[in-house]
C-alpha positions in Angstrom: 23.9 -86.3 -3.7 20.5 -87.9 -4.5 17.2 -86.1 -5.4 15.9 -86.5 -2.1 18.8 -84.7 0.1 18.6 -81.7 -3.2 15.0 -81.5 -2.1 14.9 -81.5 1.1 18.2 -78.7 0.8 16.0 -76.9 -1.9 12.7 -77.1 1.3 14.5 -75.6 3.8 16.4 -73.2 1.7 12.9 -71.9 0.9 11.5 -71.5 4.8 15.1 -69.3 5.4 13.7 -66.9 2.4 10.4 -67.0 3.4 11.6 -66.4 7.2 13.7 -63.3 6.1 10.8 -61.7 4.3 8.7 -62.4 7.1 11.2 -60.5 9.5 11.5 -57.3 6.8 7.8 -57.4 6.3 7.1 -56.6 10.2 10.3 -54.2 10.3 8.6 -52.2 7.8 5.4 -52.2 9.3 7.0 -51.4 12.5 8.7 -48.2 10.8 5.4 -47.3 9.3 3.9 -47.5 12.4 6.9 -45.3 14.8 6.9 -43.0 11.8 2.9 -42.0 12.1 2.9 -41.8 15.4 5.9 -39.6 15.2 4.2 -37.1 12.5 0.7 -37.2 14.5 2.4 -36.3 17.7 4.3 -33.4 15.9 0.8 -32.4 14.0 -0.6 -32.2 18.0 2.2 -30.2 19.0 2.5 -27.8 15.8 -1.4 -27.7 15.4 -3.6 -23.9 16.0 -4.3 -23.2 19.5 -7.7 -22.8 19.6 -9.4 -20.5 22.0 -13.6 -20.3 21.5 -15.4 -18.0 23.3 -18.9 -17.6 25.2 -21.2 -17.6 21.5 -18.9 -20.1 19.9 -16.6 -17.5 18.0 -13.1 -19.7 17.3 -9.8 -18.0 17.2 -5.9 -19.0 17.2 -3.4 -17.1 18.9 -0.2 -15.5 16.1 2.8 -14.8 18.0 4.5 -11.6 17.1 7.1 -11.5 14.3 8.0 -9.3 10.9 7.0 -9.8 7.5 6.8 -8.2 4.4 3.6 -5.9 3.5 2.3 -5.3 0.1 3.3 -6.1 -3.8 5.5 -4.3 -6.2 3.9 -6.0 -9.0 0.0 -5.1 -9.1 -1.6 -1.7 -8.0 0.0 1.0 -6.7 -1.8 1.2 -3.2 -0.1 -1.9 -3.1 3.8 -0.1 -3.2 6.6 -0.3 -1.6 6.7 -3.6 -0.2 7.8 -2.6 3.4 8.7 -4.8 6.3 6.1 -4.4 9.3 6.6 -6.3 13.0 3.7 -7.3 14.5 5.3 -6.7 18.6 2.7 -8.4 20.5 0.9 -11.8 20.3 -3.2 -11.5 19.9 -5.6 -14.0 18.7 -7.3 -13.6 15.4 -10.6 -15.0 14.0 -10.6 -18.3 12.4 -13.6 -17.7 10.7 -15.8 -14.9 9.1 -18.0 -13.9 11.8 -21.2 -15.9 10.8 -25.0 -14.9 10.6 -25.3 -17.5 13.8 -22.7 -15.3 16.0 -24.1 -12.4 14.9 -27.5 -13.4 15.9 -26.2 -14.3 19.3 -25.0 -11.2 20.2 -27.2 -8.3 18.4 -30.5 -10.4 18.9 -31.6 -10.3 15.5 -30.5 -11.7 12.0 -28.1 -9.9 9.7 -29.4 -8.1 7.0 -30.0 -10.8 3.7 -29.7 -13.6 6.3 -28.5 -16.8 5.4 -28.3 -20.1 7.7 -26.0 -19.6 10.7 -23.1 -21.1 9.1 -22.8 -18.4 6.7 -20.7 -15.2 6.8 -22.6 -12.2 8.3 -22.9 -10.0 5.2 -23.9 -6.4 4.2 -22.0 -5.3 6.9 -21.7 -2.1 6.9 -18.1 -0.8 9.2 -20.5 1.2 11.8 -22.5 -2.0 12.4 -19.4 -4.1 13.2 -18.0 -1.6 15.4 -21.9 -2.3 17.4 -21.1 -6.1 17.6 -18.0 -5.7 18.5 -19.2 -3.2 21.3 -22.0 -5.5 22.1 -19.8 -8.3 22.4 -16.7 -6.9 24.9 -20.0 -5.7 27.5 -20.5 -9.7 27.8 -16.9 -9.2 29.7 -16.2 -12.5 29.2 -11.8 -11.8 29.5 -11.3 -11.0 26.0 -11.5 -7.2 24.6 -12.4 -7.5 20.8 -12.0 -5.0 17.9 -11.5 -5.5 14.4 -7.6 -5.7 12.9 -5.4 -3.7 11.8 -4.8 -4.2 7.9 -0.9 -5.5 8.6 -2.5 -8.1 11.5 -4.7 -8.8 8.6 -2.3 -9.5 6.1 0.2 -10.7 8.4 -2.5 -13.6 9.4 -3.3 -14.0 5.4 0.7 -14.6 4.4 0.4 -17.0 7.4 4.6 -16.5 7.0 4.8 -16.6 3.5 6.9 -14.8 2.0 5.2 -14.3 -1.5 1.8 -15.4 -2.9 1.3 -18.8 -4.9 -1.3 -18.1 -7.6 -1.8 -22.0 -7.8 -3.0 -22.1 -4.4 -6.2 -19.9 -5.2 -8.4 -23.0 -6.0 -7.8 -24.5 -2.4 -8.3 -21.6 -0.3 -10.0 -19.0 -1.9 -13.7 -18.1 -3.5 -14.0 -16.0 -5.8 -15.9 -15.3 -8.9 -13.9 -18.4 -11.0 -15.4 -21.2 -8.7 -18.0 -19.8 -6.7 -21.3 -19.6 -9.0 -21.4 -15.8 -7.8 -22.9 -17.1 -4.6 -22.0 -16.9 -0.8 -20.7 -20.2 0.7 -20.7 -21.4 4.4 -17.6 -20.5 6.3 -14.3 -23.6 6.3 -15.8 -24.8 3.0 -12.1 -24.4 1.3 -8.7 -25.3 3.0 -7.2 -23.4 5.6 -4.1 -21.3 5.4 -0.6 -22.5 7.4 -1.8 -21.1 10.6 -5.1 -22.3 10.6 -7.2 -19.7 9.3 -10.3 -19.9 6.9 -11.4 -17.5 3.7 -8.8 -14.7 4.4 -9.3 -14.8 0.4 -12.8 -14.5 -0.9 -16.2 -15.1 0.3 -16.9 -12.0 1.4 -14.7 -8.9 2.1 -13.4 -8.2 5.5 -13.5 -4.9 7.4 -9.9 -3.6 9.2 -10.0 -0.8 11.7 -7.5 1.2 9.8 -8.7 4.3 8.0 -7.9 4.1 4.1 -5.4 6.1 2.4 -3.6 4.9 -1.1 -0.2 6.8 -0.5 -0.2 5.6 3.2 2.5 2.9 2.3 5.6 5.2 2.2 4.8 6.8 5.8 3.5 3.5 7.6 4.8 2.6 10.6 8.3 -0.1 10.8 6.1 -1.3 14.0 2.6 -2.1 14.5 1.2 0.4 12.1 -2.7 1.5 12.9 -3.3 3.6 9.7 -3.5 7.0 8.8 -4.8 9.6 11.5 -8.5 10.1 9.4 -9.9 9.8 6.3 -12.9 9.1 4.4 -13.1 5.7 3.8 -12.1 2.1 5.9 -9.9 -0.4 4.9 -11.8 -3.6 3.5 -9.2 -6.8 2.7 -9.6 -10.2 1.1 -11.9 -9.7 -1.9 -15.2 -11.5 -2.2 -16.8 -14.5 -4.1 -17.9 -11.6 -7.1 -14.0 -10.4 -7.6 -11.8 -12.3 -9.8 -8.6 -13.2 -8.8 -6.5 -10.1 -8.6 -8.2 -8.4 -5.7 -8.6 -12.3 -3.8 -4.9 -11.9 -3.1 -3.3 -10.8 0.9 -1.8 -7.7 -0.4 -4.7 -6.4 -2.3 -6.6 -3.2 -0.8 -10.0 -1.6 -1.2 -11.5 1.3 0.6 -15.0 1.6 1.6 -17.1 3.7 3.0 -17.9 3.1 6.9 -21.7 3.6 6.0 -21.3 1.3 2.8 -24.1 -1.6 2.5 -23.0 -4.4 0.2 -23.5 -8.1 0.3 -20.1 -8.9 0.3 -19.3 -7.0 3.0 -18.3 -9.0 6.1 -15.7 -9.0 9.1 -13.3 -11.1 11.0 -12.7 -10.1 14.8 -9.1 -9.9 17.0 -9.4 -10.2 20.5 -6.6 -10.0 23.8 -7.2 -11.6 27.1 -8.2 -9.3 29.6 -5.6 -9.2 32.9 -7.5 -11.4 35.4 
């Protein structure tokens, strides 16, 4: 065989290689390309339903299920772990009510105002039950009141069963990152179902009376608190606490006349039978 046929065999044994790596180059792009579209049409389907009201105020509807409530290992308001059903679906607050919404429906800016963006703070219990009375007279086929503490930490866990400490950076602020200062609502990551803050920023009011023995006698099925008391159930920690009290189990009481600037609220609401 002489040098030309060997080069000429050598030439075209080259265009076959390049020709096959051609043809797995746009296979893989092609796989690349079904496998995104595959994930973003399951990220569509699996994303929060969001509803937003008449002022702007964002929520996602949880569908009812179990969980467990509370920690064995911390403080003892926080015992027994129990498992709670939640029966009925409702929609819960993506966000801390912010200064914005509340000046949208009370008229007037929240005490230590901040831009509109920023949780409504030194709320006091009393004056969140007036928003949220303000806000159903609208009648706009929602009825809103604040949560219950399991809706509240059953939206937290977002259907986990046990906390990641690791996490705390992503969703949560709190006196290790924040500078000791208030920070727009959605800053930090969201939890699984969508929600922002559960953990820090500011404190968040429940409608349940507070009670630290009331764990042994709650409820197996949408538990509402104890009968009375002296003091409301406040959940989430704020941007001053450090990290044991920005965690979904942890409790605080507080009482329903109590002015701080951490305090804040989240609102629930149901769709009104048309």
């Amino acid at each position: 065989m002489d040098i030309l046929e060997r080069l000429r065999r050598i030439k075209k044994g080259l265009w076959i290689a390049v020709g096959v790596a051609f043809a797995v180059l746009f296979l893989l792009i092609a796989v690349v390309v079904v496998a995104a579209l595959i994930l973003r049409a399951w990220d569509t389907r699996n994303a929060p339903k969001i509803v937003k009201n008449q002022i702007g105020i964002e929520l996602i509807t949880i569908s009812p299920g179990s969980f467990l409530m509370g920690s064995d290992d911390v403080r003892d308001d926080e015992k027994p772990v129990h498992q709670v059903t939640i029966s009925k679906a409702f929609l819960f607050g993506r966000y801390e009510v912010t200064a914005g919404e509340w000046k949208a429906v009370m008229g007037k800016a929240p005490p230590g105002f901040e831009a509109d963006h920023f949780p409504a703070r030194y709320i006091t219990w009393n004056d969140a039950q007036e928003f949220i009375r303000r806000l159903n007279q609208r009648n706009d086929g929602y009825s809103y009141r604040l949560p219950t503490e399991a809706e509240w930490e059953f939206a937290c866990r977002a259907g986990a069963k046990t906390e990641d400490p690791s996490d705390i950076e992503l969703l949560a602020w709190y006196d290790g990152n924040s500078n000791n200062r208030l920070h727009p609502v959605g800053m930090k990551h969201a939890n699984d179902w969508g929600f922002y803050d559960m953990r820090g920023n500011v404190s968040e009011w429940c409608q349940d009376w507070y009670d630290k023995n009331y764990y042994p006698e709650s409820a197996g099925a949408d538990p509402k608190g104890p009968g009375n008391g002296q003091e409301r159930v406040k959940r989430g920690g704020s941007h001053f606490d450090d990290r044991s009290k920005v965690r979904c189990s942890a409790r605080e009481g507080g009482a329903p006349t109590e002015i701080l600037d951490t305090n804040g609220f989240r609102i629930v609401a149901a769709a009104l039978a048309r």
